[in-house]
HTML snippet that shows the backbone in 3Dmol.js (N, CA, C, O; Angstrom):
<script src="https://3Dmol.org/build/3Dmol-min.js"></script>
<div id="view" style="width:600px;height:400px;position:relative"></div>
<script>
const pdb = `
ATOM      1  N   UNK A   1     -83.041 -14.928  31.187  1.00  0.00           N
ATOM      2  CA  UNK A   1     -84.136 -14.755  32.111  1.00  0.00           C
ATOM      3  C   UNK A   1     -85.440 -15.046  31.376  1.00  0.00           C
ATOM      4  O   UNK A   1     -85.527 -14.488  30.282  1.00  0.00           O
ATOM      5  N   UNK A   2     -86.470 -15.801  31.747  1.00  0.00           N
ATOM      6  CA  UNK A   2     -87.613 -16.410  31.305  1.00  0.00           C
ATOM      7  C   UNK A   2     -88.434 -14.913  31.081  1.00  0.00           C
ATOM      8  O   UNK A   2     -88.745 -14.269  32.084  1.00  0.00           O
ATOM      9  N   UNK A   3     -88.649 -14.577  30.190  1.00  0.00           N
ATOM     10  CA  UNK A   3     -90.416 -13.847  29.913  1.00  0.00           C
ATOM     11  C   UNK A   3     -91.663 -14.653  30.169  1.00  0.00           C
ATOM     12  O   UNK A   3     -92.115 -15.735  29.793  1.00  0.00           O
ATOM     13  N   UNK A   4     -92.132 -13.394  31.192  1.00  0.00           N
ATOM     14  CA  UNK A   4     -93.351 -14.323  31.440  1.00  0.00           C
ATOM     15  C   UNK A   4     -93.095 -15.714  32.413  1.00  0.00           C
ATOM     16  O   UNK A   4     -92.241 -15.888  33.281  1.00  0.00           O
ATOM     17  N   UNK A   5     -93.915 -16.413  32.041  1.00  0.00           N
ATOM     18  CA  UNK A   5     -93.626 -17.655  32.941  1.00  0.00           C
ATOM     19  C   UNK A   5     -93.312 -18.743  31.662  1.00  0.00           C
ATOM     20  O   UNK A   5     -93.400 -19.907  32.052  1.00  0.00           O
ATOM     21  N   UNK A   6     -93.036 -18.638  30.512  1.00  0.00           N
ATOM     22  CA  UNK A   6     -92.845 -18.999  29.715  1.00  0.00           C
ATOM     23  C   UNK A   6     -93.878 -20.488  29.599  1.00  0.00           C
ATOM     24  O   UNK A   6     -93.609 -21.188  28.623  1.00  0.00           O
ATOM     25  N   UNK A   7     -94.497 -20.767  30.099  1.00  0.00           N
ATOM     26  CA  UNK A   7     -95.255 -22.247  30.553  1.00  0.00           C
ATOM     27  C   UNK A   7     -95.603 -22.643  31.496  1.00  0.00           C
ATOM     28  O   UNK A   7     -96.618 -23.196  31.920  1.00  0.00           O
ATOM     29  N   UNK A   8     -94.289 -22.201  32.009  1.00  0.00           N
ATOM     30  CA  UNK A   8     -93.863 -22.957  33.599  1.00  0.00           C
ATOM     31  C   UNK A   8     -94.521 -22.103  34.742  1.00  0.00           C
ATOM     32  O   UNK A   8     -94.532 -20.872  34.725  1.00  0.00           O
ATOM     33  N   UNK A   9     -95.064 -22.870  35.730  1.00  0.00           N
ATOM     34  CA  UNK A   9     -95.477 -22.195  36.784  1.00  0.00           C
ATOM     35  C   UNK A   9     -94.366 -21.673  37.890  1.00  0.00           C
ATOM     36  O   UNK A   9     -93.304 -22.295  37.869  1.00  0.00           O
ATOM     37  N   UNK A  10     -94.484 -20.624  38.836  1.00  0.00           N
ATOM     38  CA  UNK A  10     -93.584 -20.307  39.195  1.00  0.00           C
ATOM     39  C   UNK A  10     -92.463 -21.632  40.366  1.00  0.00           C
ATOM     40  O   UNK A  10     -91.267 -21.873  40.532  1.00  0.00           O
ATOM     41  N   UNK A  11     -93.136 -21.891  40.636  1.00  0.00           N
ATOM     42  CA  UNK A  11     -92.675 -23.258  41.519  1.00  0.00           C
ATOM     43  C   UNK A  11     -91.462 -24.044  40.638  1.00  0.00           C
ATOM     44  O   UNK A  11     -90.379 -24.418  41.088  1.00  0.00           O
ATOM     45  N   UNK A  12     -91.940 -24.180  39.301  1.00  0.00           N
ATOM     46  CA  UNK A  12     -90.915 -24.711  38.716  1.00  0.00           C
ATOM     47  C   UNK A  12     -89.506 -24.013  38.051  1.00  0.00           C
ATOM     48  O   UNK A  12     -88.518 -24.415  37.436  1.00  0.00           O
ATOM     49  N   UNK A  13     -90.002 -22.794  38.530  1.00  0.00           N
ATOM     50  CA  UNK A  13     -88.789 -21.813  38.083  1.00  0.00           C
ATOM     51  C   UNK A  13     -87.955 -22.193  39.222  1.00  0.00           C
ATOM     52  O   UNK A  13     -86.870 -22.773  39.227  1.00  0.00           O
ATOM     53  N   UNK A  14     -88.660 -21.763  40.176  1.00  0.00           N
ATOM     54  CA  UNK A  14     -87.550 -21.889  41.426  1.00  0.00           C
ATOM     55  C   UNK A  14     -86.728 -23.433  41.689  1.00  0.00           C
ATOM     56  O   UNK A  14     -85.608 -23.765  42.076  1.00  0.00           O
ATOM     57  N   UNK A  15     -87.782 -24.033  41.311  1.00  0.00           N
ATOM     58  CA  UNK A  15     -87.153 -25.544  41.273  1.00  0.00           C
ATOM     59  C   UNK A  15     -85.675 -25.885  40.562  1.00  0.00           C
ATOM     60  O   UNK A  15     -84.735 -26.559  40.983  1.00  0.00           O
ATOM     61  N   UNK A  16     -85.789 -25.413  39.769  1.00  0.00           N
ATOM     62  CA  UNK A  16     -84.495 -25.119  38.456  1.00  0.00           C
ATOM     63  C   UNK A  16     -83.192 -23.911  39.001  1.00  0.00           C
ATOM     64  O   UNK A  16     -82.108 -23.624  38.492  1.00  0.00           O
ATOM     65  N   UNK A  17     -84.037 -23.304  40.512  1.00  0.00           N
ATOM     66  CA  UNK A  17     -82.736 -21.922  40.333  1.00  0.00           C
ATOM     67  C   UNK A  17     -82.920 -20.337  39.843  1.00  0.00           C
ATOM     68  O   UNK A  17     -82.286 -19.311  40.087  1.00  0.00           O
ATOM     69  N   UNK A  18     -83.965 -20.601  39.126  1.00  0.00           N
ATOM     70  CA  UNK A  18     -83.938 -19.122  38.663  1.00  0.00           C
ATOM     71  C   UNK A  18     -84.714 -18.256  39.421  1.00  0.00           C
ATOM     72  O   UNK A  18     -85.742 -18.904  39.618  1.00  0.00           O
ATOM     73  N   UNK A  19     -84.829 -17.238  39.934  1.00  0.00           N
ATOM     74  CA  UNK A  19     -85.440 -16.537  40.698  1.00  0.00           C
ATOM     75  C   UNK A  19     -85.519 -15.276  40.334  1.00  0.00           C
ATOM     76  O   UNK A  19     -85.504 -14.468  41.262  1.00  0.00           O
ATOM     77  N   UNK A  20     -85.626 -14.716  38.887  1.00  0.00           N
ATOM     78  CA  UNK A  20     -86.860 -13.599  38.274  1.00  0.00           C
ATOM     79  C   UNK A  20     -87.185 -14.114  37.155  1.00  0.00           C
ATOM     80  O   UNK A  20     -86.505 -14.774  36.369  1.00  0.00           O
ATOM     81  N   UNK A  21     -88.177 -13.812  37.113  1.00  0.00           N
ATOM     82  CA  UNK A  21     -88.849 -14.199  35.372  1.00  0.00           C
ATOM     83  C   UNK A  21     -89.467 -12.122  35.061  1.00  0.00           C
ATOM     84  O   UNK A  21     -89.768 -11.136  35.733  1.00  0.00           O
ATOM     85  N   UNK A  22     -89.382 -12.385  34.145  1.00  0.00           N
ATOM     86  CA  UNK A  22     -90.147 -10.703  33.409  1.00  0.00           C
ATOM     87  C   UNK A  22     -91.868 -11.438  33.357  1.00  0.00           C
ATOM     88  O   UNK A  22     -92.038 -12.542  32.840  1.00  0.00           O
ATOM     89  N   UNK A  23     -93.023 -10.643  33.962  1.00  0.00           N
ATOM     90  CA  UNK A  23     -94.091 -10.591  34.181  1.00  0.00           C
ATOM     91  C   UNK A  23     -94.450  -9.595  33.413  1.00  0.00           C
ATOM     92  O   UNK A  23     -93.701  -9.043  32.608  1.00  0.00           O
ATOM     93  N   UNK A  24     -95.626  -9.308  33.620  1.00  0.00           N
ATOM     94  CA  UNK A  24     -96.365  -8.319  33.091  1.00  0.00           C
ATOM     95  C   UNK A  24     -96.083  -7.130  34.167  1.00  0.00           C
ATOM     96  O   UNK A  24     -95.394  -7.557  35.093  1.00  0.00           O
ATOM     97  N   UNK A  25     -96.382  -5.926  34.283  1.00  0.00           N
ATOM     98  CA  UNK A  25     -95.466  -4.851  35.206  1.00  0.00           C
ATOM     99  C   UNK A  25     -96.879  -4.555  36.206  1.00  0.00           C
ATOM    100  O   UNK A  25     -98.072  -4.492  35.906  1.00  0.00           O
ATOM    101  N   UNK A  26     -96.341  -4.446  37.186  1.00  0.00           N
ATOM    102  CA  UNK A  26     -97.379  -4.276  38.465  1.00  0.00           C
ATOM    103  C   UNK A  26     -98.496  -3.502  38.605  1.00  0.00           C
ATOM    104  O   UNK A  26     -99.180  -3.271  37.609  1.00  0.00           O
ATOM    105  N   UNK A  27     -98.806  -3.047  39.711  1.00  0.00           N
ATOM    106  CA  UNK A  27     -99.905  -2.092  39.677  1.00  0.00           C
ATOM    107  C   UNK A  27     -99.206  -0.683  40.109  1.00  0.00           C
ATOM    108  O   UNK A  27     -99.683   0.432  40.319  1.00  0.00           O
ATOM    109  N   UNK A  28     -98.052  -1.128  40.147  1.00  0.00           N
ATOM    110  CA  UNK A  28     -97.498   0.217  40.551  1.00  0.00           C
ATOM    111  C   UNK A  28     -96.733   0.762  39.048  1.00  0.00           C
ATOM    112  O   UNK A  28     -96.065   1.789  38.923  1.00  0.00           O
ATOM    113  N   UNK A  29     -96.956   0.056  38.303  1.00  0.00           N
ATOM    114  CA  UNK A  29     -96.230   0.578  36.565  1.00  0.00           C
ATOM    115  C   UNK A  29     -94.928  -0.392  37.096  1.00  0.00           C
ATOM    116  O   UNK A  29     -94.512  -0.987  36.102  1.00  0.00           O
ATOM    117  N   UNK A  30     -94.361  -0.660  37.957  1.00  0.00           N
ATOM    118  CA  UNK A  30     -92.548  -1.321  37.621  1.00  0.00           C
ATOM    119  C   UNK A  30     -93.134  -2.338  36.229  1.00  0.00           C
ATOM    120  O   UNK A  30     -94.130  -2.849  35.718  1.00  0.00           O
ATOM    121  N   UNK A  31     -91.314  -2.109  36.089  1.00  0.00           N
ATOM    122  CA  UNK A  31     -90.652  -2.864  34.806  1.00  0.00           C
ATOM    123  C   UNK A  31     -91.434  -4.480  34.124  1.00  0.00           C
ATOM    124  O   UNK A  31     -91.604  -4.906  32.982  1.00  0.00           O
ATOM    125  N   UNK A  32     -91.755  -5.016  35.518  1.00  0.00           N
ATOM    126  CA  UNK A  32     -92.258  -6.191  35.176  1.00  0.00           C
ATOM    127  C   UNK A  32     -91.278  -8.014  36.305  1.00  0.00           C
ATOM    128  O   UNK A  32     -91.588  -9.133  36.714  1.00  0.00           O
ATOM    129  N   UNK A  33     -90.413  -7.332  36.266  1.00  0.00           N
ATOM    130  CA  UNK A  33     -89.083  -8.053  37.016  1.00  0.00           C
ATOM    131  C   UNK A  33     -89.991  -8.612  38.231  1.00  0.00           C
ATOM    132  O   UNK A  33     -90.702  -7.811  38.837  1.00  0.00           O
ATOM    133  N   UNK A  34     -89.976  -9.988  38.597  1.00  0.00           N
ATOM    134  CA  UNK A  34     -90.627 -10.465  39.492  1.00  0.00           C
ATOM    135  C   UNK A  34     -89.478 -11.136  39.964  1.00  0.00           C
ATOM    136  O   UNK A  34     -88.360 -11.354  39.497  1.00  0.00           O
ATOM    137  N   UNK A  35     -90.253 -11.490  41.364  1.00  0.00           N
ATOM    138  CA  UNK A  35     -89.328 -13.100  41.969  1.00  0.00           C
ATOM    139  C   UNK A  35     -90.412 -14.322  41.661  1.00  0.00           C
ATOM    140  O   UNK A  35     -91.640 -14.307  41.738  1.00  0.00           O
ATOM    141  N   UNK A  36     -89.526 -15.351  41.294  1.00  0.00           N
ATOM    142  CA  UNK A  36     -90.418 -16.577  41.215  1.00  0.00           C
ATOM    143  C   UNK A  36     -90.664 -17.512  42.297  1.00  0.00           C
ATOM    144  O   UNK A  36     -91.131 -18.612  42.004  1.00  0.00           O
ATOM    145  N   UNK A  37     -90.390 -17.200  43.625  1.00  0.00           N
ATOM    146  CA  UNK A  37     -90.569 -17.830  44.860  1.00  0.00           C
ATOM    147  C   UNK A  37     -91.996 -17.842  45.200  1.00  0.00           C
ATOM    148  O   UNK A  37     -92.704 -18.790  45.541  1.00  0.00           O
ATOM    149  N   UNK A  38     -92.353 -16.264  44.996  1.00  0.00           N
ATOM    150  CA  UNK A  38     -93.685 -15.468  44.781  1.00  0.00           C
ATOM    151  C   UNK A  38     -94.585 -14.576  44.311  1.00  0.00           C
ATOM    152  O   UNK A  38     -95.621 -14.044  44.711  1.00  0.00           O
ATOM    153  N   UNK A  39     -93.497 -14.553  42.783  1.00  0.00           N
ATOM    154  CA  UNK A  39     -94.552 -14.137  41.972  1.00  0.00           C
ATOM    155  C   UNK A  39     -94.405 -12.438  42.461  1.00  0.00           C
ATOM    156  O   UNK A  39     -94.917 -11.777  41.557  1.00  0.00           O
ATOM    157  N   UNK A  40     -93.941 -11.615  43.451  1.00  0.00           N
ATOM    158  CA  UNK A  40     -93.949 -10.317  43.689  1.00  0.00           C
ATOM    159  C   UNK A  40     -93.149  -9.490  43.140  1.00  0.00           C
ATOM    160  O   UNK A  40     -92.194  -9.948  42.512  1.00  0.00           O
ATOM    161  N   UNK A  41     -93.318  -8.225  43.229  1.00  0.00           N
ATOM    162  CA  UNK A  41     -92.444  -7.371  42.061  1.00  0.00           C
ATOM    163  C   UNK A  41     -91.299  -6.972  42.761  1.00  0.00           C
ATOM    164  O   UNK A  41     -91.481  -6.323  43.791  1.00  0.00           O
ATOM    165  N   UNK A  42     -89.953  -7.276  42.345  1.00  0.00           N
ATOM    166  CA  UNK A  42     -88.874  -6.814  42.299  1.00  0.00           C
ATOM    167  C   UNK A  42     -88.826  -5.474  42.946  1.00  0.00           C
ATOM    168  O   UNK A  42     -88.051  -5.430  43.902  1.00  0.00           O
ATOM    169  N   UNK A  43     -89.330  -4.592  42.724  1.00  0.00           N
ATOM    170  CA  UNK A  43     -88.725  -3.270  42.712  1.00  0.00           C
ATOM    171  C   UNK A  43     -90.036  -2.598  43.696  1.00  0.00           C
ATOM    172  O   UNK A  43     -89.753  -1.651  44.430  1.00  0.00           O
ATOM    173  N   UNK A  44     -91.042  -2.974  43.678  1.00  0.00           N
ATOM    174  CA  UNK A  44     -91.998  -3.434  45.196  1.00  0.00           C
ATOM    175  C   UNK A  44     -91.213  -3.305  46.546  1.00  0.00           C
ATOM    176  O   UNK A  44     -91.186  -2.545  47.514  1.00  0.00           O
ATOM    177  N   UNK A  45     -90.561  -4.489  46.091  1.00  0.00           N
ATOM    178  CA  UNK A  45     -90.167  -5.446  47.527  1.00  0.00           C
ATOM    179  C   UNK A  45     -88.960  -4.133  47.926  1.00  0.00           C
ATOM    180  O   UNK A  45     -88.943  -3.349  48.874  1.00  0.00           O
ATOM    181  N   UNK A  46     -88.167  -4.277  46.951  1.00  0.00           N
ATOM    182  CA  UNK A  46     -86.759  -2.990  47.366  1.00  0.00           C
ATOM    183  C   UNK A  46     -87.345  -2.206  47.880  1.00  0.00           C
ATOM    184  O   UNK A  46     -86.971  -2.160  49.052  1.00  0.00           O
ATOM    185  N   UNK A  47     -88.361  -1.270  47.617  1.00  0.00           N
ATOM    186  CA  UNK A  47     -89.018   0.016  47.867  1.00  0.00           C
ATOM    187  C   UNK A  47     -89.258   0.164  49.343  1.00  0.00           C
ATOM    188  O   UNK A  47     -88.892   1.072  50.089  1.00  0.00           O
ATOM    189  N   UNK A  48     -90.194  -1.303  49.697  1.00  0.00           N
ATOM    190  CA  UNK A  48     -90.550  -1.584  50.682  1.00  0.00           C
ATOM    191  C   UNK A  48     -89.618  -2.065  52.066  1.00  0.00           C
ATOM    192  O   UNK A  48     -89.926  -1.745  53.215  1.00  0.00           O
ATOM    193  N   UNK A  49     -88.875  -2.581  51.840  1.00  0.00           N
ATOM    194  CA  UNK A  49     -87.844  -3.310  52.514  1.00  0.00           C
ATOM    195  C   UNK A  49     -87.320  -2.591  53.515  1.00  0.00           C
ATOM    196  O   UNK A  49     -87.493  -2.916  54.690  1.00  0.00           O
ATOM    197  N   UNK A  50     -86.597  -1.494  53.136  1.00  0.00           N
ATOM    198  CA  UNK A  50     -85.694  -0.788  54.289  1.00  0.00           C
ATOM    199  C   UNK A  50     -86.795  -0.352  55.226  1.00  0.00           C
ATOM    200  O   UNK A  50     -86.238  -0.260  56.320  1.00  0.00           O
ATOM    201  N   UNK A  51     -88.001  -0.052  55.357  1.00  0.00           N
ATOM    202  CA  UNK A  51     -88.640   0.292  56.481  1.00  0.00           C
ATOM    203  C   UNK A  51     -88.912  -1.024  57.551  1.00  0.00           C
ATOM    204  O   UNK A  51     -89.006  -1.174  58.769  1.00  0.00           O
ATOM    205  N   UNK A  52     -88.989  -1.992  56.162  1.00  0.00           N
ATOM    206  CA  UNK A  52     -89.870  -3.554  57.033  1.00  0.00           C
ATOM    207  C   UNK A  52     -88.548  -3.664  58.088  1.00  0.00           C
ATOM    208  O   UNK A  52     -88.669  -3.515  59.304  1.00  0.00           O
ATOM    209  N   UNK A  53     -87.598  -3.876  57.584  1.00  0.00           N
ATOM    210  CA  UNK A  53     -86.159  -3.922  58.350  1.00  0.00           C
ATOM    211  C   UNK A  53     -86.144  -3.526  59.269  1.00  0.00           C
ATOM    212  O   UNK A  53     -85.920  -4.216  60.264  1.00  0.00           O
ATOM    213  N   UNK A  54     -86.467  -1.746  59.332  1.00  0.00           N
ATOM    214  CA  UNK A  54     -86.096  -1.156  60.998  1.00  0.00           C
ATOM    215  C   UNK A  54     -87.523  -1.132  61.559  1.00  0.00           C
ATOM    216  O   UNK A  54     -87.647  -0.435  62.566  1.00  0.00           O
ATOM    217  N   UNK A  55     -88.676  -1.781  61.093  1.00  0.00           N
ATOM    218  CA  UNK A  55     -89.880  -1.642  61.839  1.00  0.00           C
ATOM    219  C   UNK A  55     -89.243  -3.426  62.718  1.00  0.00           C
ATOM    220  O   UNK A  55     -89.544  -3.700  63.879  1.00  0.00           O
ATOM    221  N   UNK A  56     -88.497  -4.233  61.940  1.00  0.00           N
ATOM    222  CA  UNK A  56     -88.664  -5.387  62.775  1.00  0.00           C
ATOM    223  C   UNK A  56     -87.376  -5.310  63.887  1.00  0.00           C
ATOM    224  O   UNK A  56     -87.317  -5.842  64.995  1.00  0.00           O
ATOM    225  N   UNK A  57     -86.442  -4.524  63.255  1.00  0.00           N
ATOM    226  CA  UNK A  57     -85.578  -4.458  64.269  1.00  0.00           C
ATOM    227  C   UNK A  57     -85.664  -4.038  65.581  1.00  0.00           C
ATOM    228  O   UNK A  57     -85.112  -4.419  66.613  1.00  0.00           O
ATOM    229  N   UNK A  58     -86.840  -2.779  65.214  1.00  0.00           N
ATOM    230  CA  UNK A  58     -86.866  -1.595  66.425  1.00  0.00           C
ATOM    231  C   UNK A  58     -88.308  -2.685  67.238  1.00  0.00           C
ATOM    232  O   UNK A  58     -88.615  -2.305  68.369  1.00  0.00           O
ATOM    233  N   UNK A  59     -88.845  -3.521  66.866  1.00  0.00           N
ATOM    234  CA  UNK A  59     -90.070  -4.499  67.402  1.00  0.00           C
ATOM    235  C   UNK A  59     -88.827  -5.700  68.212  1.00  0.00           C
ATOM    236  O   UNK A  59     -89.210  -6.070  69.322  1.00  0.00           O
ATOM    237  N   UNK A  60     -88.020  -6.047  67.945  1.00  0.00           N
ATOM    238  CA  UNK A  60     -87.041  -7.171  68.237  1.00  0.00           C
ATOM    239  C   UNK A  60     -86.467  -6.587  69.512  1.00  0.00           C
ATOM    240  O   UNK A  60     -86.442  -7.185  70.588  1.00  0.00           O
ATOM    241  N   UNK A  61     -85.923  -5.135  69.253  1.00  0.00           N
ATOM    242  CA  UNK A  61     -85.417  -4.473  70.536  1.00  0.00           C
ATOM    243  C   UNK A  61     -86.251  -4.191  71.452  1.00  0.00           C
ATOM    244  O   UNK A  61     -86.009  -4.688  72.552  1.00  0.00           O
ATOM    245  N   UNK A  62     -87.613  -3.231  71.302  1.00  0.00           N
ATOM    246  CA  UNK A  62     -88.407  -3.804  72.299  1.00  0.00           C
ATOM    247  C   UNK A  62     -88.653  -4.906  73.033  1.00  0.00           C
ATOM    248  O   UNK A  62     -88.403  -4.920  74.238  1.00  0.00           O
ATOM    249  N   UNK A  63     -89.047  -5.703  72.544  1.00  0.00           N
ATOM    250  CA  UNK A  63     -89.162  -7.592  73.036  1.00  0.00           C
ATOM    251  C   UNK A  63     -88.038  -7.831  73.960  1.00  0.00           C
ATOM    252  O   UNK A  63     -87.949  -8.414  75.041  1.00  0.00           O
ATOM    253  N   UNK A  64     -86.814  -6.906  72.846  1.00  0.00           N
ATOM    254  CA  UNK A  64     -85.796  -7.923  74.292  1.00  0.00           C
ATOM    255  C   UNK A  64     -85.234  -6.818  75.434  1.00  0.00           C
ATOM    256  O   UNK A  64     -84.444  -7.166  76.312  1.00  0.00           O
ATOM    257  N   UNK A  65     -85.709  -5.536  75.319  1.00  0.00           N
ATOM    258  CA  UNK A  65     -86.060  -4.728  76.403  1.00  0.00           C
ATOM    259  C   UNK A  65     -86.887  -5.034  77.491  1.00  0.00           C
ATOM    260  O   UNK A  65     -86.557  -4.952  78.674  1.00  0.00           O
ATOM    261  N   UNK A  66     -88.159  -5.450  76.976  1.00  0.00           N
ATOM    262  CA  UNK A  66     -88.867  -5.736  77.850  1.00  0.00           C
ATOM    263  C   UNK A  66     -88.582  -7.101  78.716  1.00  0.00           C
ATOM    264  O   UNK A  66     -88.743  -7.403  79.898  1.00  0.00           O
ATOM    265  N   UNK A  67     -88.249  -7.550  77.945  1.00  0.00           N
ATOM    266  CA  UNK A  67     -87.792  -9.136  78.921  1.00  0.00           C
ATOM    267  C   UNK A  67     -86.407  -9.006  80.152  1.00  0.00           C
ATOM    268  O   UNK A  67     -86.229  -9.507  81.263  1.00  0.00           O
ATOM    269  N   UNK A  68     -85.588  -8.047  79.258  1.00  0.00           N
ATOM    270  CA  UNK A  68     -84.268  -7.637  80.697  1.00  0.00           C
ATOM    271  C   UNK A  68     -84.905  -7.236  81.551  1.00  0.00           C
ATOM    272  O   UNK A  68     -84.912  -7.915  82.578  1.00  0.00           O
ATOM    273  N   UNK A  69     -85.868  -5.737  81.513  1.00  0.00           N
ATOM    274  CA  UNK A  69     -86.887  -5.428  82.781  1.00  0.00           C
ATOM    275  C   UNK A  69     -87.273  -6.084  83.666  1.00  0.00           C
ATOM    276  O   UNK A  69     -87.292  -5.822  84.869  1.00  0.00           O
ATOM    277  N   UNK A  70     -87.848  -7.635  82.733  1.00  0.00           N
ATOM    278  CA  UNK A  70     -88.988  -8.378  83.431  1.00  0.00           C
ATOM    279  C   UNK A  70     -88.052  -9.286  84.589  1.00  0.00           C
ATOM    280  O   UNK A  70     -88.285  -9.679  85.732  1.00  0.00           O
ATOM    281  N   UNK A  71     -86.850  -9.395  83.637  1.00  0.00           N
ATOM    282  CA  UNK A  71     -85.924 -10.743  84.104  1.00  0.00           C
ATOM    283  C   UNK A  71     -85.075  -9.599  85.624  1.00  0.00           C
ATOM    284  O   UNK A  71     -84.423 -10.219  86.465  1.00  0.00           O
ATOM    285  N   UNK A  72     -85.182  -8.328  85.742  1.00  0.00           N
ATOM    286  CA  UNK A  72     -84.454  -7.184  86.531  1.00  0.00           C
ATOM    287  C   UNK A  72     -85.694  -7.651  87.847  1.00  0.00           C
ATOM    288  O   UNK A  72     -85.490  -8.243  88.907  1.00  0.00           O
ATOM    289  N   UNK A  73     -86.842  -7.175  87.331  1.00  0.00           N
ATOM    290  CA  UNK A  73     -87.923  -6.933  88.557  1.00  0.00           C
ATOM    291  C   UNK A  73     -87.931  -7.762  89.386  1.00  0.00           C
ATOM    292  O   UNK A  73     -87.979  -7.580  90.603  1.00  0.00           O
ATOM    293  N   UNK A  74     -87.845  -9.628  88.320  1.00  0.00           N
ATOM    294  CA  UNK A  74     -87.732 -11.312  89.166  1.00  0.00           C
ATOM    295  C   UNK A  74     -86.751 -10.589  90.344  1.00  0.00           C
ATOM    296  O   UNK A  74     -87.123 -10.405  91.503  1.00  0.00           O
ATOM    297  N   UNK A  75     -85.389 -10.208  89.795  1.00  0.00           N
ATOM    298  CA  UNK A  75     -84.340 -10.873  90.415  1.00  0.00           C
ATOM    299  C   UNK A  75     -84.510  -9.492  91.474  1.00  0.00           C
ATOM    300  O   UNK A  75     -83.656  -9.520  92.360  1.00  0.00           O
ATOM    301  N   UNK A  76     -85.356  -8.409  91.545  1.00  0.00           N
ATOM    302  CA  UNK A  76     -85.206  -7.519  92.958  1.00  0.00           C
ATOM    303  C   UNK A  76     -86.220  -8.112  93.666  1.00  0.00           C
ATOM    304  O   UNK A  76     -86.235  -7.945  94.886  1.00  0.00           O
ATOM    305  N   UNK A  77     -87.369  -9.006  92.952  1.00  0.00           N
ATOM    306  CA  UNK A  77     -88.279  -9.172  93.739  1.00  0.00           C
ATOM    307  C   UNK A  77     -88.108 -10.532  95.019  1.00  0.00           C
ATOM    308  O   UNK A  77     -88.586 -10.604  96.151  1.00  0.00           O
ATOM    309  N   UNK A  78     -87.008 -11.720  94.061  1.00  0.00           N
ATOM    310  CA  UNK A  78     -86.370 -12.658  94.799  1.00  0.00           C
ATOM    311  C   UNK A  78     -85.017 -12.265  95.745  1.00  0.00           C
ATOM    312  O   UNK A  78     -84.591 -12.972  96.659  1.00  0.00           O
ATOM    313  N   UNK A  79     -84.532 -11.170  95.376  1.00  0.00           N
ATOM    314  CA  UNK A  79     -83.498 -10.309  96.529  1.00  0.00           C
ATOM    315  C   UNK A  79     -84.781  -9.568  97.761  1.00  0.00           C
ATOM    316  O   UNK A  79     -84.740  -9.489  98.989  1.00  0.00           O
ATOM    317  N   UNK A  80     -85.494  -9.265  97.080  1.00  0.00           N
ATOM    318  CA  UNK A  80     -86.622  -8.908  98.584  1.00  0.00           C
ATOM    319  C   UNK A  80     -86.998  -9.592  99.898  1.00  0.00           C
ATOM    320  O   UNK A  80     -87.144  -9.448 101.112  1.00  0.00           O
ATOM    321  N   UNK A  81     -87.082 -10.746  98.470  1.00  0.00           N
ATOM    322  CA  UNK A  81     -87.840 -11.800  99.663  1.00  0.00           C
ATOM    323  C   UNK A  81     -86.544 -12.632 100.216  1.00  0.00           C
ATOM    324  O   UNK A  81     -86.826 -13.460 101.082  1.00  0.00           O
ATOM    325  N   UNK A  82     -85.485 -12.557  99.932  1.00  0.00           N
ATOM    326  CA  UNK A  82     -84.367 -13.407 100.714  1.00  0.00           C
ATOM    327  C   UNK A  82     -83.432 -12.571 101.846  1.00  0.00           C
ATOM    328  O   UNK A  82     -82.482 -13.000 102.501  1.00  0.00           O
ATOM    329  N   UNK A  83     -84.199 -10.870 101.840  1.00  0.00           N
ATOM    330  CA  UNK A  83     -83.679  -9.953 102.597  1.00  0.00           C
ATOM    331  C   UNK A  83     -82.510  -9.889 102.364  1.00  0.00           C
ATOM    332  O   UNK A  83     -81.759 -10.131 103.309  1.00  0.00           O
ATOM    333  N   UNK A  84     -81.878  -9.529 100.972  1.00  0.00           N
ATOM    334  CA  UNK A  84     -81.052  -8.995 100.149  1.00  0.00           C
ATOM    335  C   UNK A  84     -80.643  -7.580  99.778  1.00  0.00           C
ATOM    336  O   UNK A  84     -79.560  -7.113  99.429  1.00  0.00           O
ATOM    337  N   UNK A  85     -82.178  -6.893 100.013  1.00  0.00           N
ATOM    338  CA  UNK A  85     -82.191  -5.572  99.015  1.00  0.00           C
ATOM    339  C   UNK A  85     -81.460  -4.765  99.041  1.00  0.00           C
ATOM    340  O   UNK A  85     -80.708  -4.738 100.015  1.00  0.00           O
ATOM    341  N   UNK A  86     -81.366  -4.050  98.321  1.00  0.00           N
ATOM    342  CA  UNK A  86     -80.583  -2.773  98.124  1.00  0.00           C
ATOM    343  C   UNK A  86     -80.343  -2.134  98.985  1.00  0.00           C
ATOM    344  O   UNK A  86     -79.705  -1.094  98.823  1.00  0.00           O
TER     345      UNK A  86
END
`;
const viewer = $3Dmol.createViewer("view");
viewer.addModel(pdb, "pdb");
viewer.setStyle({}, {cartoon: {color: "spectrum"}});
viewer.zoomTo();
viewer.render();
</script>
């Protein structure tokens, strides 16, 4: 695993495959362990992750809640008007 960026900018790490280099350690004190895609801290991203996950999941289920509703209301509102209803 590269220390540092050894020369190389991160672009060219990834170019090659490798995807951590050892950095200098964050602002949060971690180890130093980065990704070279973007340069962000390893142990950051973990920390962070499991919330980003169910904040996008539970945002995804909304969205497609709201659209069955929307796609429910069309289809009572076109049973209304064809004197269908319930």
């Amino acid at each position: 695993m590269p220390t540092a960026l050894d020369g190389r900018t991160a672009g060219e790490l990834q170019f090659y495959g490798i995807k951590y280099y050892m950095g200098r350690p964050c602002k949060h004190g971690h180890s130093g362990l980065r990704y070279s895609c973007n340069r962000s801290c390893v142990q950051c991203h973990e920390e962070r992750a499991p919330g980003t996950r169910h904040r996008k999941l539970t945002r995804q289920i909304k969205r497609m809640t709201d659209q069955i509703q929307a796609m429910q209301h069309h289809i009572h509102r076109m049973e209304s008007a064809h004197g269908r209803a319930d």
